[in-house]
TORPA-651986 format. One record per residue (C-alpha): x, y, z. Coordinates in steps of 0.2 Angstrom, whole numbers, plus 5000, padded with zeros to 4 digits. Layout:
<pts>
XYZ
...
</pts>
This chain:
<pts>
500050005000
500850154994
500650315005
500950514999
500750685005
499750695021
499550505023
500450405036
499950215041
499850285060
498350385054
497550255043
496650125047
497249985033
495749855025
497149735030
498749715036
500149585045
500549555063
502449545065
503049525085
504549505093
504449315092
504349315073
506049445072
506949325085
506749175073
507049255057
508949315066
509049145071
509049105054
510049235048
511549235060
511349015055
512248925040
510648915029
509849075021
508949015005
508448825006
508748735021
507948645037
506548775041
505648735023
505748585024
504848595044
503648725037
503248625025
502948495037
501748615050
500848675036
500448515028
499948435048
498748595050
497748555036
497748385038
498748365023
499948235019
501148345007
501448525007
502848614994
503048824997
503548924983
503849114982
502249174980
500349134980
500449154960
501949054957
500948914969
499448914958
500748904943
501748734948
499948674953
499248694935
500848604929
500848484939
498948434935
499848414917
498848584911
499648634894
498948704876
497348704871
496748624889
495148754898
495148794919
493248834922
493648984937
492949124946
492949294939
492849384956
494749354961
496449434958
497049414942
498549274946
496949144946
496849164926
498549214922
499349054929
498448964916
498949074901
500549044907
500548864902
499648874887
497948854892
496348944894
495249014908
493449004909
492349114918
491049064926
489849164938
489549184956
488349174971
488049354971
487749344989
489349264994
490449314977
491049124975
490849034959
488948964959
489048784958
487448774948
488148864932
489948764933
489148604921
488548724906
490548784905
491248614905
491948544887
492948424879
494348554883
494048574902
495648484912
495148564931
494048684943
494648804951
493648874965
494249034975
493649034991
493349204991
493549335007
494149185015
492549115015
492448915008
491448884990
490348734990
491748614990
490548464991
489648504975
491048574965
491848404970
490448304963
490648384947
492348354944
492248184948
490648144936
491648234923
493448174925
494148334930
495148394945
494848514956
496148634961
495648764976
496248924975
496248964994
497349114994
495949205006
495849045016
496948985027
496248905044
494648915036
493648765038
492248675027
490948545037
492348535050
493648475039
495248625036
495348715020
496848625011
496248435016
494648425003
495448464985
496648384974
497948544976
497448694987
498348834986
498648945000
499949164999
500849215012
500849405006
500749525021
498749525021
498449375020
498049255036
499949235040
501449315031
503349255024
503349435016
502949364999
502749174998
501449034995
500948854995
500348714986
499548544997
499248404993
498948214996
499448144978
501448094979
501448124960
500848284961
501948304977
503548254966
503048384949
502948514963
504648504969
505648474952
504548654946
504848744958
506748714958
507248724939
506448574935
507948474943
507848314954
509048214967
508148064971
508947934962
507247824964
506747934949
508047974939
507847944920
509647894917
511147814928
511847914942
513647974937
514047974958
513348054974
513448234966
512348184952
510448264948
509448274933
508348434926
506948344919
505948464915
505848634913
505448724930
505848884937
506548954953
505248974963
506048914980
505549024998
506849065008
507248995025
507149195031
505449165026
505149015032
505849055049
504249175050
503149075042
503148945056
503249085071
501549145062
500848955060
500848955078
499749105078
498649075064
497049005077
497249165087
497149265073
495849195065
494749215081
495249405082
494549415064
492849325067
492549425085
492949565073
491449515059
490349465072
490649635080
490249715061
488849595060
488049645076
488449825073
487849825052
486249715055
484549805045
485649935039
484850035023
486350065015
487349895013
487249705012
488549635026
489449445019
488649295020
489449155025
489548965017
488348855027
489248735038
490948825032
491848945044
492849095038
494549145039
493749345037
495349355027
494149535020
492449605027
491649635010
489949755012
488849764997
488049924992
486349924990
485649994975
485350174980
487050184986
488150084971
488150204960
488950334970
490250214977
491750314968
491150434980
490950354994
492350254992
493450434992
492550495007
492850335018
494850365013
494750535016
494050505033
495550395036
494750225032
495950145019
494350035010
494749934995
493949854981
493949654980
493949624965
493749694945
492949554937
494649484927
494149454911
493549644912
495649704913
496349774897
497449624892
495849484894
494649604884
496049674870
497349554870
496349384872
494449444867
493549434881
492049544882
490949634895
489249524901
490149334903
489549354922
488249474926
488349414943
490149454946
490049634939
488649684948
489549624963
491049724957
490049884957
489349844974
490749794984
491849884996
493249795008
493249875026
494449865036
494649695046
496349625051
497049535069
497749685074
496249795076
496249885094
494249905098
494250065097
494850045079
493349945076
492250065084
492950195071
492550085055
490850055062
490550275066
491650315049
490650205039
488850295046
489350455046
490050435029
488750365020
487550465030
487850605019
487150495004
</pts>
């Protein structure tokens, strides 16, 4: 989040933003006063907490959310002229991934209560070309995992979750990274936990486990169980593919296990927060508050409020006002087709999802984060009022 002129942090109240303490800073020292700075022990044990917490048998981190979803698309062998049938109402690396391979996004349209993909319109999308789902489990908030699972499986497809938003999220009592084929979880500084920049792919498929690895290191293997020629000696490896450096540091690792420990506590903060909101928002005549997944709980990754529709079409307005007043709002998300390089570049055109572009012109993020004091809440919930009082 860049800030200019008058603008200072202190004064703002932020839509999100991480929680660093003095435990996170003595690990990542740790690390860097240790022999191993890049790629050594602490993956390899955050890997291992991660992949326990969502009940996981595999989990392989990357360095970034984007470059997670990427080594999952190749790893479900996604190439040229293969389709993903997505969400439109999510950021823009849930498409690219695909065209980075080769392959084509679908767009499909969403619950425009909830802003996740409607599993009832998913089938008329599917074709001969379609290799994969991919829900987004948008806000933090779980799709309808159940049904968007019976689909793939009476069509041969697999599903693979975007859950970028949903980390310690949980659907019908089962953790957000224990259901899908791959689920894919960002580390960035608003999301659940932090590594600075990083993300994850889990899993409990060994083959997709193993493609993970080789991509996200140059395409190079060491395990002489599967090399595709004879070992020339104890140094030898094998690139068998070609992959990319997409490897977290141990710096970021360090952090991202200090966090992991955390990540309960902060999700409770964010859910007494929404219930606050909740409480606070209810029969209000401005806005529609979220809704939440039934028998899913929410990570409250964002607070998204819909504008109704004598408000919406001063939301460039409002949206200026509540930053003026010092509530740093944000908008979750442009439908993606809808960016200039979808509609000139690859031809998309306005109207694929009506849904998801009348959510766009509703939403607005509000603040919601771990670290909110309760007299920051109080703020939002006065700011918000006053703000779109004068409406």
């Amino acid at each position: 989040m860049a800030l200019s002129g008058k603008w200072r942090l202190s004064s703002l109240i932020p839509y999100s933003r991480q929680s660093v303490d003095e435990d996170d800073i003595k690990e990542v020292l740790a690390v860097l006063r240790s022999d191993y700075l890049t790629q050594g022990p602490k993956s390899g044990e955050f890997e291992a907490a991660l992949a326990n917490y969502c009940g996981a048998r595999y989990a392989v981190v990357f360095s970034s959310g984007t470059a997670a979803l990427h080594g999952a698309y190749f790893a479900a062998g996604i190439g040229p002229g293969d389709e993903i049938i997505t969400s439109p109402i999510t950021f823009a690396a849930t498409a690219n991934a695909a065209l980075y391979l080769g392959a084509k996004p679908v767009f499909s349209d969403i619950e425009p209560e909830t802003g996740n993909i409607d599993p009832e319109l998913i089938e008329k999308a599917i074709t001969s070309g379609t290799k994969a789902i991919v829900p987004v489990d948008y806000a933090g908030n779980p799709a309808a995992l159940n049904r968007i699972r019976e689909l793939a499986g009476k069509h041969g497809l697999i599903v693979i979750e975007d859950a970028c938003h949903a980390l310690g999220a949980s659907y019908k009592e089962n953790k957000i990274g224990s259901l899908s084929e791959m689920t894919i979880f960002s580390f960035h500084p608003v999301k659940p936990i932090t590594t600075g920049e990083g993300g994850a792919v889990v899993t409990n498929n060994r083959s997709f486990y193993e493609k993970l690895l080789a991509f996200r290191s140059h395409g190079i293997v060491k395990d002489a169980a599967i090399f595709k020629e004879h070992s020339h000696g104890n140094w030898y490896y094998e690139m068998q593919v070609l992959g990319y450096n997409y490897r977290l540091t141990d710096i970021q690792c360090a952090l991202g296990l200090s966090q992991l420990k955390k990540l309960d506590t902060f999700i409770q903060r964010r859910q007494e927060i929404a219930l606050s909101y909740n409480a606070a928002f209810h029969g209000n005549r401005w806005f529609d508050t979220p809704v939440v997944t039934e028998s899913a709980q929410s990570s409250w990754h964002l607070y998204p409020i819909r504008l109704r529709d004598g408000s919406s079409g001063m939301k460039t307005e409002i949206f200026d006002k509540l930053r003026t007043a010092g509530l740093w709002v944000q908008v979750h998300y442009l439908p993606v087709y809808l960016h200039p390089y979808y509609r000139n570049i690859l031809g998309y055109r306005e109207g694929i999802c009506p849904q998801a572009e009348r959510f766009y012109e509703r939403e607005l993020s509000i603040p919601i984060y771990q670290g909110m004091s309760d007299a920051d809440i109080e703020t939002v919930k006065r700011t918000l009022f006053d703000v779109l009082g004068e409406f």
